[in-house]
N, C-alpha and C positions, 0 to 999 in steps of 0.2 A: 234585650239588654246586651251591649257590647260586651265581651270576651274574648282573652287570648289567647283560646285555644285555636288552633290550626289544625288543619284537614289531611292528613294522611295519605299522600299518595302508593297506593300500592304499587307493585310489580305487578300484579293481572289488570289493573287500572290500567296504567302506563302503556301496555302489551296490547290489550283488545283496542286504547285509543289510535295505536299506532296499526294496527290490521286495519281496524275501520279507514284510517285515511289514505291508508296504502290501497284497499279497493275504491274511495271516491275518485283518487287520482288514477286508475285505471279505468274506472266505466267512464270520467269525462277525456279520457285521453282517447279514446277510442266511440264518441259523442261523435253522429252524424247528425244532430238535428237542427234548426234554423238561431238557436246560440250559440254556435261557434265559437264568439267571442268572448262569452260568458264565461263557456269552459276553459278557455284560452286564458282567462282572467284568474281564474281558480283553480285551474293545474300551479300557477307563477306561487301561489297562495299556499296550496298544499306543498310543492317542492320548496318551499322558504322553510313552512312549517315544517316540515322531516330531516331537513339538513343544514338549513341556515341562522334560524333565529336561536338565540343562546348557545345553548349546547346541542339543538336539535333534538327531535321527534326521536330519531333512530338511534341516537347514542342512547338516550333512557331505554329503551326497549329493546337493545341489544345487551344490557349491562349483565344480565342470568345467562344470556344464550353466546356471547364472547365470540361471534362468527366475524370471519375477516372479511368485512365487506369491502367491494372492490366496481369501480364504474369502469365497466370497459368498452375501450374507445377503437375506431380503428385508425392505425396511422399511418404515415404513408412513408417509406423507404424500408431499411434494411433493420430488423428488431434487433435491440443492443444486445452484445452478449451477456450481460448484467439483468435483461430482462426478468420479473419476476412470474414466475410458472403460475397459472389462471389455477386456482382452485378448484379440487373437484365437485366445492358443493354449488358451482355454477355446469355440472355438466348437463347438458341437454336444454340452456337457457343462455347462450352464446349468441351475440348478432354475426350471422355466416358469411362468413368471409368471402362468400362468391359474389355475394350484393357490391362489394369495393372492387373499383379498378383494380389492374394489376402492380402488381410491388406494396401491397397495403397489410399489415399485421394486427391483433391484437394486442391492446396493451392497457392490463387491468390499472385502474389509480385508487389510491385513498381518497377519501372522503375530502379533505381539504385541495387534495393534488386536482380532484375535479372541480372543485368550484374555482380552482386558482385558473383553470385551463380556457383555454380562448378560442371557443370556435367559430368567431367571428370578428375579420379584419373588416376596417368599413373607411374607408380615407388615408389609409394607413394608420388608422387606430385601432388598435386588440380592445376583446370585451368580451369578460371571463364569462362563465356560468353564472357568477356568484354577479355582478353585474346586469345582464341580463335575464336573470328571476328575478333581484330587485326592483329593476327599472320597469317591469310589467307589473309587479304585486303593489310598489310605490308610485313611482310616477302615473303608470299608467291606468291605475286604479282599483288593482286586483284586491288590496286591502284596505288602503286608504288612499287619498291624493294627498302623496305631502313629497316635496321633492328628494330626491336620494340623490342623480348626479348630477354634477355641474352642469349649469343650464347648456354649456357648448355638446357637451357631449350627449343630452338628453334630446337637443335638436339633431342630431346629427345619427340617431338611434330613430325620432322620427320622420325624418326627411327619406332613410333607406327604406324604412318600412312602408313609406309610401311608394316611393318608386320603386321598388324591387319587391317582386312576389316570387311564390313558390306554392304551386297548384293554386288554391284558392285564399290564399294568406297573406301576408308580409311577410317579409323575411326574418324582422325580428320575431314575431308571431312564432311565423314555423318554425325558430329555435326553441319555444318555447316547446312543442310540440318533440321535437327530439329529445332536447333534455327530461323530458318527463318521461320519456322510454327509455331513456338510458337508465334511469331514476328504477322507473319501475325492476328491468332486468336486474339490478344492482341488490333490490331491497327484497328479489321474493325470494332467497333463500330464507332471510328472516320471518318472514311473514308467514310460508310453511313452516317454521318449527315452532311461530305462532301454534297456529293452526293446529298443529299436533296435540302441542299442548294442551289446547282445550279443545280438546277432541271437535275438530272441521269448526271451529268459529262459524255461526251464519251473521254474516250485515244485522240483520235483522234483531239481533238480540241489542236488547239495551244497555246502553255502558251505565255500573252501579255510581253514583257520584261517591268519593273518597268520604268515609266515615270521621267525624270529629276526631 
């Protein structure tokens, strides 16, 4: 019999939902086996889910823990003097600046300031974060086929990624692939004080469905 009562989302609901996807998108981001694509398909899926759809995955599970999450990029000239100083609850989880050319910095962003960011020009067209997770989770089928950009831009997204690879990928592909390590570095302060909290989370354990 129908009823209006509604399901309770906890704080340790919300918390272990967001651990758990925070290691699925780590073991398939780091997937060597003959689905590449798969994973490639469901990193777009996961990183939409943690940061992009509504309010996102990590806002809810940051709401007890209040940590200033920060994606940091590296950029290339002279760091502003306005720069904002990297937190230390990213110390010992920095991408090392010896990896970039010379004249290259860090430079921590907010959560919107990265999805707004463009790491990929393509015709002289910009195509943010937030763009390309969709166009792999949407267009490309990581959640559903249903179209997200104008069809100009969507060809012109796969026209590069056919022509233009990077090790064994496309190009839009292997941005998929960075953004989900940037993703990763970004979210596992949260994910440790998970962890803390419920003394070392394993995967393993079953998430309780929210009680009426």
């Amino acid at each position: 019999m129908a009823h209006n009562e509604t399901s309770q989302v906890t704080e340790e609901y919300v918390e272990k939902l967001f651990a758990h996807v925070y290691v699925d998108l780590g073991q398939r981001t780091e997937a060597k086996d003959d689905f590449r694509l798969y994973h490639q398909l469901n990193m777009a899926r996961l990183v939409r889910q943690l940061l992009v759809d509504g309010t996102g995955l990590l806002n809810h599970a940051n709401q007890h823990h209040k940590l200033a999450i920060r994606f940091i990029l590296g950029e290339i000239g002279p760091a502003p003097s306005d720069l904002e100083p990297i937190s230390e609850i990213y110390a010992g989880n920095l991408p090392d600046i010896n990896n970039f050319p010379p004249g290259y910095y860090l430079h921590p962003y907010p959560i919107q300031g990265f999805l707004a960011y463009s790491p990929m020009i393509l015709a002289g067209k910009k195509f943010s974060v937030r763009q390309i997770v969709k166009y792999v989770a949407n267009d490309f089928g990581g959640v559903h086929l249903s179209p997200y950009l104008e069809p100009e831009d969507k060809q012109l997204l796969a026209r590069f990624n056919a022509s233009l690879s990077v090790g064994n990928d496309g190009v839009v592909l292997n941005r998929i692939d960075q953004i989900s390590r940037i993703t990763l570095r970004a979210l596992a302060p949260l994910f440790k004080a998970i962890q803390d909290k419920y003394d070392a989370l394993d995967r393993k354990e079953l998430l309780t469905f929210p009680s009426k």
